[in-house]
C-alpha positions as CSV (number, residue, x, y, z in Angstrom):
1,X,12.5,-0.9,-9.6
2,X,15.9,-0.1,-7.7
3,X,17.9,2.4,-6.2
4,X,15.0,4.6,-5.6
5,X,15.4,8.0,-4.3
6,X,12.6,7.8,-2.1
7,X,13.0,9.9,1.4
8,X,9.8,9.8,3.1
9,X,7.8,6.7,2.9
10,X,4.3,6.2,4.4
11,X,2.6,3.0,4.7
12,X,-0.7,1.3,5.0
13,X,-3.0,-1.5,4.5
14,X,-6.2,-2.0,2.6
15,X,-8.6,-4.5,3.2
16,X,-10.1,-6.6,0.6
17,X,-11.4,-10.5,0.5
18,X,-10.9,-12.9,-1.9
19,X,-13.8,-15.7,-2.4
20,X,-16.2,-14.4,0.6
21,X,-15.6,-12.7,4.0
22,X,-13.3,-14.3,6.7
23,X,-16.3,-14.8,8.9
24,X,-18.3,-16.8,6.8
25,X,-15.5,-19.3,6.0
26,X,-16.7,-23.1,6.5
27,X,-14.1,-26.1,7.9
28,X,-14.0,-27.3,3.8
29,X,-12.9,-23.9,3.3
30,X,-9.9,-23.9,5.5
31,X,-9.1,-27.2,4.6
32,X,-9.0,-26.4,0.7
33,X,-8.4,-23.5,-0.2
34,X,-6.1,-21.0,1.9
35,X,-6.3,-18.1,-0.4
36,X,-10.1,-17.3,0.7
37,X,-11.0,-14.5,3.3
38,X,-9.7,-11.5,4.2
39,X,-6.8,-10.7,2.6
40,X,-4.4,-7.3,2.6
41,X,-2.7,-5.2,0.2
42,X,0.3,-3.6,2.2
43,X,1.4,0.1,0.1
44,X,4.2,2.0,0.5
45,X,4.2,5.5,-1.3
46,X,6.4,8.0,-1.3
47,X,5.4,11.4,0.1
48,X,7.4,13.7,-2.5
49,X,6.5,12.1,-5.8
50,X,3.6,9.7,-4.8
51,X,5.6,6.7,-6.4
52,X,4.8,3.6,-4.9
53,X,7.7,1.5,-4.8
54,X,6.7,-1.9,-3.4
55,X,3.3,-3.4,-2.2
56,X,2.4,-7.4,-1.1
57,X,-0.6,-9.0,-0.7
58,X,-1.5,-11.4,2.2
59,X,-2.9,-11.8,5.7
60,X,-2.1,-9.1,7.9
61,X,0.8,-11.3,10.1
62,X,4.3,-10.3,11.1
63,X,4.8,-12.8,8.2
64,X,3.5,-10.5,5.2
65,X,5.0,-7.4,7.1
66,X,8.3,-8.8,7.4
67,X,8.4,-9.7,3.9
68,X,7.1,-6.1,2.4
69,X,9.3,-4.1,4.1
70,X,12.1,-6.0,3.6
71,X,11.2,-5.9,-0.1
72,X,10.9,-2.3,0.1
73,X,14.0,-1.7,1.8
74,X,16.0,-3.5,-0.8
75,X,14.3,-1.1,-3.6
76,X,15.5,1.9,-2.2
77,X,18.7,4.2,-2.1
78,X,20.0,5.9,1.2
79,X,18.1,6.5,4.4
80,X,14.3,7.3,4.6
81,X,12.0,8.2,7.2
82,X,9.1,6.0,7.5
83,X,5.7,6.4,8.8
84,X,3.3,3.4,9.4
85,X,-0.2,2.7,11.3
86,X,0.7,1.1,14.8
87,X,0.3,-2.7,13.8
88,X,2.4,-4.2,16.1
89,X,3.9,-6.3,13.5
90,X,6.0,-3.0,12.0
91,X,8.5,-1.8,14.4
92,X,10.4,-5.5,14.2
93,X,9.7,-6.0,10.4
94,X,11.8,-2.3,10.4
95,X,13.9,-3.6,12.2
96,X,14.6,-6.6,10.6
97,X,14.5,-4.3,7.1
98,X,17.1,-1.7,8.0
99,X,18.0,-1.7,11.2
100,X,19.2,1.1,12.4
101,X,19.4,3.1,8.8
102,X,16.2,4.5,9.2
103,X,14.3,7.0,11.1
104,X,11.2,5.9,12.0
105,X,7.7,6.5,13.8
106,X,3.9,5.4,14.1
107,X,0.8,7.1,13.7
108,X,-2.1,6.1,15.4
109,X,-5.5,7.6,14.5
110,X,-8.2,7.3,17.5
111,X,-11.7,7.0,16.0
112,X,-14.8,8.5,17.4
113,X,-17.9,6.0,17.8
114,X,-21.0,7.6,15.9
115,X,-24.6,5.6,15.1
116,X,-25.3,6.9,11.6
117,X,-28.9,5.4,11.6
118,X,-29.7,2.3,9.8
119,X,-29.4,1.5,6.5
120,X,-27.2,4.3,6.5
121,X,-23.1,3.5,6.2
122,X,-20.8,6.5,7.3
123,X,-16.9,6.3,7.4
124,X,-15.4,6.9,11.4
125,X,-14.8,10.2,12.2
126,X,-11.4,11.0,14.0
127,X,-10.7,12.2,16.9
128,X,-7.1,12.0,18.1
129,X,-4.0,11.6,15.9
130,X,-1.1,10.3,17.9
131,X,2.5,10.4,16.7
132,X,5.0,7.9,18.5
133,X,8.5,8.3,18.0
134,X,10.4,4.6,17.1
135,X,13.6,5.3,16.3
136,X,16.2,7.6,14.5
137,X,15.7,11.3,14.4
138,X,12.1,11.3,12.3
139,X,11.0,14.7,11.2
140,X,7.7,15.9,13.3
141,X,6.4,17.2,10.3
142,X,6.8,14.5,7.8
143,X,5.3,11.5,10.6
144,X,2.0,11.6,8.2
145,X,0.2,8.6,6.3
146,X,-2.0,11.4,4.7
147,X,-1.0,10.7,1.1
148,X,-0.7,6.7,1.2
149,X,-4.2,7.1,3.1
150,X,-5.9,9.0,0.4
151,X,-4.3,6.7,-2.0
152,X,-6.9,4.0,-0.7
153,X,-9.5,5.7,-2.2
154,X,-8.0,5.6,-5.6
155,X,-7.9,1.8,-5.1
156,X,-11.6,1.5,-4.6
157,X,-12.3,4.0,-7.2
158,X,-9.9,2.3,-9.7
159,X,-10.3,-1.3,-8.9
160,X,-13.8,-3.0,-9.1
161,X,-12.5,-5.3,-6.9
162,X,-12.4,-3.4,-3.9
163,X,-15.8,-2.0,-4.5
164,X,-17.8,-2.4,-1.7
165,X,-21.2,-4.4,-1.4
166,X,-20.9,-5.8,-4.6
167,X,-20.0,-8.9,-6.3
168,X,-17.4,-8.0,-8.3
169,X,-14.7,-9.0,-5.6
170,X,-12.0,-11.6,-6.9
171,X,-12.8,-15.0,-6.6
172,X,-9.0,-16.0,-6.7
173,X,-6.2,-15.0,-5.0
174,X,-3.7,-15.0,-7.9
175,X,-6.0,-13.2,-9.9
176,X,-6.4,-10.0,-7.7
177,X,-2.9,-10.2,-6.9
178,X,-2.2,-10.0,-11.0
179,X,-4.6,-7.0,-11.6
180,X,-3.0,-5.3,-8.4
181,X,0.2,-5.2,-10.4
182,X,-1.5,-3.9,-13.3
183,X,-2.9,-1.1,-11.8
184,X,0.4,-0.3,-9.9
185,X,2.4,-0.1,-13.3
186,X,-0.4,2.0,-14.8
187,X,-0.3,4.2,-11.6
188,X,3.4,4.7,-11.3
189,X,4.4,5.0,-14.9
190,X,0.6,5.7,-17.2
191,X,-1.8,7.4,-15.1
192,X,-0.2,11.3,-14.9
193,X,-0.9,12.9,-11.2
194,X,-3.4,15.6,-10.9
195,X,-1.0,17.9,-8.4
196,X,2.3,16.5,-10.1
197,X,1.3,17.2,-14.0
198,X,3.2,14.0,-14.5
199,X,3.5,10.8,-13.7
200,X,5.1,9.6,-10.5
201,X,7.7,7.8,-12.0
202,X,8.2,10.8,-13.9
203,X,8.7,12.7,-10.7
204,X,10.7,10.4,-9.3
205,X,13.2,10.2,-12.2
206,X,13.0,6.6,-12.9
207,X,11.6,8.2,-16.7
208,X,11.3,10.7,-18.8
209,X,8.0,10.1,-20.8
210,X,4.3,8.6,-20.1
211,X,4.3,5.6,-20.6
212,X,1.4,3.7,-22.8
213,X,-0.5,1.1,-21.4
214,X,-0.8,0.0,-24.8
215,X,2.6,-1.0,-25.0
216,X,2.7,-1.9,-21.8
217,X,0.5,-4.9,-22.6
218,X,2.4,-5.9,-26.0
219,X,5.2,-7.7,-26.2
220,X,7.5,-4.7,-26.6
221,X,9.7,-5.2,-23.2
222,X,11.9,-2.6,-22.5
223,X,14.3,-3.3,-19.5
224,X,15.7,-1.1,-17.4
225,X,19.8,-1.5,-16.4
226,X,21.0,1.0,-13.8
């Protein structure tokens, strides 16, 4: 997808491992196979039609950062505002992406510490949300990561992958990065939004139909030329 409309992007990170966790690694492991251990899907989604327009999956380094952003910023049309978490790797990667062609800010989310009792899991409660301006002339009102927040939980409830406590996490690296770009096409152009009434490539303009996953899957191929 190019020359996307998009005009206020938020972006996050969600955690999954491929293999087993990073803390139970062993020396073989590091020495064989680089794709085990934490890994993380980067998302960008845009605020108005809930289009995601690029993602990447890797460690969470300036590395990966640089490369998704820069990605994204070649996918899109005009200047956006763009909200992120406050990794420290994001202000250069934006930097690097679009200079000074964006307006830009970071939210970060303070949690509060709570002892749910054990054997019982409970997500963080929060208890400060602090905006910090970057650059540009960002909109106070649009600094939010709500939506691409929220869109972690369709992940988990979508993907059997990023299921938690189970063992249906991917054993291979190229394998969850090749079911992650299923589910995106099926989100952005098959799966019709509950709020929108369509789909968010439908919103966005990029079509003007739902899409089958049937088709998607055969080897009709329809290209797009803008």
């Amino acid at each position: 997808m190019r020359r996307l409309p998009c005009k206020h992007v938020e972006v996050d990170e969600i955690w999954t491992f491929v293999g087993k966790k990073q803390r139970r690694l062993t020396k073989m492991d590091w020495l064989t196979r680089s794709d085990l251990g934490d890994q993380y899907v980067f998302i960008a989604l845009d605020a108005d039609t809930r289009l995601i327009p690029a993602f990447r999956v890797g460690k969470r380094t300036h590395g990966t950062a640089d490369k998704f952003l820069f990605d994204l910023s070649r996918r899109l049309n005009g200047r956006i505002q763009l909200t992120t978490d406050a990794f420290t790797a994001y202000p250069q990667a934006v930097n690097k992406a679009w200079g000074s062609a964006a307006d830009y800010a970071t939210l970060t989310k303070v949690y509060k510490s709570q002892n749910p009792g054990p054997g019982r899991y409970a997500p963080p409660e929060v208890a400060e949300v602090i905006p910090k301006w970057i650059q540009g002339r960002p909109d106070p009102k649009k600094v939010s990561t709500s939506y691409v927040e929220r869109h972690n939980l369709t992940v988990r409830m979508q993907i059997r992958r990023f299921t938690r406590l189970t063992n249906g996490f991917s054993k291979k690296l190229a394998n969850l990065k090749a079911m992650l770009a299923l589910y995106f096409v099926w989100y952005n152009f098959v799966r019709v939004h509950g709020t929108l009434r369509v789909t968010p490539a439908m919103e966005a303009g990029i079509t003007d139909r739902v899409w089958r996953m049937e088709k998607l899957l055969s080897d009709e191929v329809t290209v797009w030329r803008s």
